[in-house]
C-alpha positions in Angstrom: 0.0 0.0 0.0 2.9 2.4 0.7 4.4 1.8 -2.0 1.3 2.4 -4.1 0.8 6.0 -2.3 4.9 6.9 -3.3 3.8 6.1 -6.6 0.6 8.2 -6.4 2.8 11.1 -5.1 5.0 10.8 -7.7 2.7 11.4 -10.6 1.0 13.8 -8.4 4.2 15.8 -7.9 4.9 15.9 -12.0 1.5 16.8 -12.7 1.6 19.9 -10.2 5.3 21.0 -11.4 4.3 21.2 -14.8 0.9 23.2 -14.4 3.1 25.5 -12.0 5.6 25.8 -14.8 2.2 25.9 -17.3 1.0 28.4 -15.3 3.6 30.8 -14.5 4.5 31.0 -18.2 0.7 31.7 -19.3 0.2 34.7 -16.8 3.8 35.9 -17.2 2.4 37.0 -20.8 -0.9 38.9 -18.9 0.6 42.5 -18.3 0.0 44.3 -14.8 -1.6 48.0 -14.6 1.2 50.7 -14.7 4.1 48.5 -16.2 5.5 47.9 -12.7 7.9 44.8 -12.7 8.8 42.6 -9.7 11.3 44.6 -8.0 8.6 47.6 -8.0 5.6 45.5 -6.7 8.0 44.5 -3.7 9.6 48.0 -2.8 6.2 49.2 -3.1 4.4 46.5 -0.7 7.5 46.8 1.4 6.9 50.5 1.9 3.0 50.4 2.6 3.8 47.9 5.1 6.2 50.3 6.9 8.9 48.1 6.5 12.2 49.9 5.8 14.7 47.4 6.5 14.4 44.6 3.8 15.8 45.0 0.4 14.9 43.5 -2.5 17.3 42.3 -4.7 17.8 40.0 -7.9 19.0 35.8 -8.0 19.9 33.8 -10.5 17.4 30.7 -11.9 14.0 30.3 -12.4 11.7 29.9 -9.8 13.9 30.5 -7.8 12.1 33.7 -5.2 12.6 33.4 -1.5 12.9 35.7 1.6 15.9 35.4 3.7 14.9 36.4 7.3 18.7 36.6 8.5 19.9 39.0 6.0 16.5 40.9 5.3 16.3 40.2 1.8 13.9 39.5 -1.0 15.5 37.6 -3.7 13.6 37.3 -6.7 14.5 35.2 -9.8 15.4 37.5 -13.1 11.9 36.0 -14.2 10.4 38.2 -11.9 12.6 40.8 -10.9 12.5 43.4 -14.3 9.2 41.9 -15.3 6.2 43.7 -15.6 3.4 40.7 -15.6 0.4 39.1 -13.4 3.0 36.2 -12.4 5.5 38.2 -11.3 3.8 40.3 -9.4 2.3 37.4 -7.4 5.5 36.0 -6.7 7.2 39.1 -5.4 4.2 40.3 -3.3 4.0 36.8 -1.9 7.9 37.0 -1.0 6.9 40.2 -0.1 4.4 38.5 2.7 7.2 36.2 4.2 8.8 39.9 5.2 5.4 41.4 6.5 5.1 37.4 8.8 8.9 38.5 10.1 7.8 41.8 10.9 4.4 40.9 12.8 6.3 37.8 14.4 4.2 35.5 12.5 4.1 32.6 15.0 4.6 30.0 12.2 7.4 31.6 10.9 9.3 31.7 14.2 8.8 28.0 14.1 10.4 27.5 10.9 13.0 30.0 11.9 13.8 28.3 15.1 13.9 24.8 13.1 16.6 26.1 10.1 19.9 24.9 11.9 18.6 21.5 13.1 16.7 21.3 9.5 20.2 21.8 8.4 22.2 19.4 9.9 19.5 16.6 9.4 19.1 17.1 5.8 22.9 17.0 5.3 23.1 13.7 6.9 19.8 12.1 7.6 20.0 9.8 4.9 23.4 8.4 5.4 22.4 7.6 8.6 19.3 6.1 7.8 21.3 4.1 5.3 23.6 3.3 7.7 21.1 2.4 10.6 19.5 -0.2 7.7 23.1 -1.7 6.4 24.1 -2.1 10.3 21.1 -2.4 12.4 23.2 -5.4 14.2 25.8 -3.3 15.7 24.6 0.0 16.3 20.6 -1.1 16.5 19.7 2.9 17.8 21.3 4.1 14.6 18.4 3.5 12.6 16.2 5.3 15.1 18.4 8.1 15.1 17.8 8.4 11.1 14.2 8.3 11.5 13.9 11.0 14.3 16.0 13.4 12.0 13.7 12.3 9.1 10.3 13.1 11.9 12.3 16.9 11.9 12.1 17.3 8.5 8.6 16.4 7.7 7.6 18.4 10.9 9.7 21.2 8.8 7.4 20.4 5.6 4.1 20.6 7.2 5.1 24.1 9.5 5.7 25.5 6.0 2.4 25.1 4.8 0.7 27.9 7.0 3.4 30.2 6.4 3.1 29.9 2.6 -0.2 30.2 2.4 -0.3 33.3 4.8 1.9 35.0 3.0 -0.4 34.5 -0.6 -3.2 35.5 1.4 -1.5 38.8 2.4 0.0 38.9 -1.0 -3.4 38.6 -3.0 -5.2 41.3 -0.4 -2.3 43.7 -0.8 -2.4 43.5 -5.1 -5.9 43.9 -4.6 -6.4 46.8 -2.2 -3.2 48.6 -3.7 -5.3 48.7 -7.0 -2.4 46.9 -9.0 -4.9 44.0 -10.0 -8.3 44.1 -12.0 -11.4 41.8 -11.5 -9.6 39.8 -14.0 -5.8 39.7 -13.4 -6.4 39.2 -9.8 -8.1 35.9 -10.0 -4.6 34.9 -12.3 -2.7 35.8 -9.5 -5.0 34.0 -7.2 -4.9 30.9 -9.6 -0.4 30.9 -10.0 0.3 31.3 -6.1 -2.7 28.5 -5.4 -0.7 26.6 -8.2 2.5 27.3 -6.1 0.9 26.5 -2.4 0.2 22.5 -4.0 3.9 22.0 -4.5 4.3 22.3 -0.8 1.1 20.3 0.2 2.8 17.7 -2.0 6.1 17.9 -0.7 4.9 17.7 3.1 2.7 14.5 1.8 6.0 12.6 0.1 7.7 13.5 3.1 5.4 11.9 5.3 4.9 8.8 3.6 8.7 8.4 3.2 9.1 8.6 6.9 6.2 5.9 6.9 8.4 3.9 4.8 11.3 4.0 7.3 9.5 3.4 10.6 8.0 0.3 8.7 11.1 -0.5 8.3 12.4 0.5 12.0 9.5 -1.7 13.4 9.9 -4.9 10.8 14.2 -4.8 12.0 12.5 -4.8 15.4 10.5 -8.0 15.5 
């Protein structure tokens, strides 16, 4: 059966890349009132937000838009950055609502915050250890269950991200609407590419729980 659901996540996880990657490309050709690109939708949410301490700034890639909470910085990809579209101001003014959650003290983003360096270390090493806890379960039998409490951060990790994301689109998709940047018509776009974005991280936190089904299974079958 588990093996079934990886499978079913699998396809699942295709299928949503590729309409996000659909997506983005279709509403990246739908212009945005005044001709602001990225970088202007950002400094401008920033500054109605009161928030004079993040800049905003360009990265290499596709797809590639975060918020970095220890430097104070929006990067956004150079699909988004000096383009003026419905796509790309979604995904800035959704980066742009990771800054606005740091600012408030979004109480799910302090989570993920607090979690980075122990996300860091386990996801450099979590599955050698897990590999190694399989390979020699009969000399080092807490090796194994080591590996799959590492694994338990990480999927914690996937499923605090969820609320965060999905705050941030919320505050994103109010803010292009109230600011008068999107129309009746543009702003359901917008509405449709970050909704588009939010299922790659449903799907994620799913595969990451049914992998760390996979390994207690295996944790529990070594046991008995």
């Amino acid at each position: 059966m588990i093996f079934g659901f990886f499978l079913f996540l699998m396809i699942l996880s295709y299928i949503v890349q590729y309409r996000l990657k659909s997506k983005f490309k279709k509403y990246s050709q739908m212009p945005i009132a005044q001709g602001v690109t990225g970088k202007d939708i950002a400094e401008r949410m920033l500054q109605s937000n009161n928030i004079k301490d993040v800049k905003v700034v360009s990265t290499s890639g596709s797809l590639t838009d975060h918020y970095n909470p220890a430097n104070k910085t929006i990067n956004l990809s150079e699909d988004v950055y000096g383009t003026s579209s419905v796509a790309a101001a979604a995904v800035a003014a959704h980066e742009c609502g990771h800054a606005v959650q740091h600012a408030e003290s979004y109480t799910w983003l302090k989570m993920r915050s607090a979690m980075v360096p122990v996300i860091s270390f386990a996801s450099r090493w979590v599955q050698w250890i897990l590999l190694a806890g399989i390979l020699l379960i009969e000399i080092f039998p807490y090796l194994l269950e080591v590996g799959v409490v590492l694994f338990a951060i990480t999927t914690l990790f996937s499923f605090i991200t969820l609320p965060v994301e999905i705050n941030a689109s919320k505050k994103a998709l109010a803010w292009l609407s109230t600011s008068g940047l999107t129309t009746a018509a543009n702003d359901e776009a917008a509405r449709d590419a970050l909704k588009s974005a939010a299922y790659t991280y449903v799907v994620a936190a799913l595969g990451s729980l049914a992998t760390l089904l996979y390994y207690v299974m295996i944790l529990l079958g070594r046991r008995d």
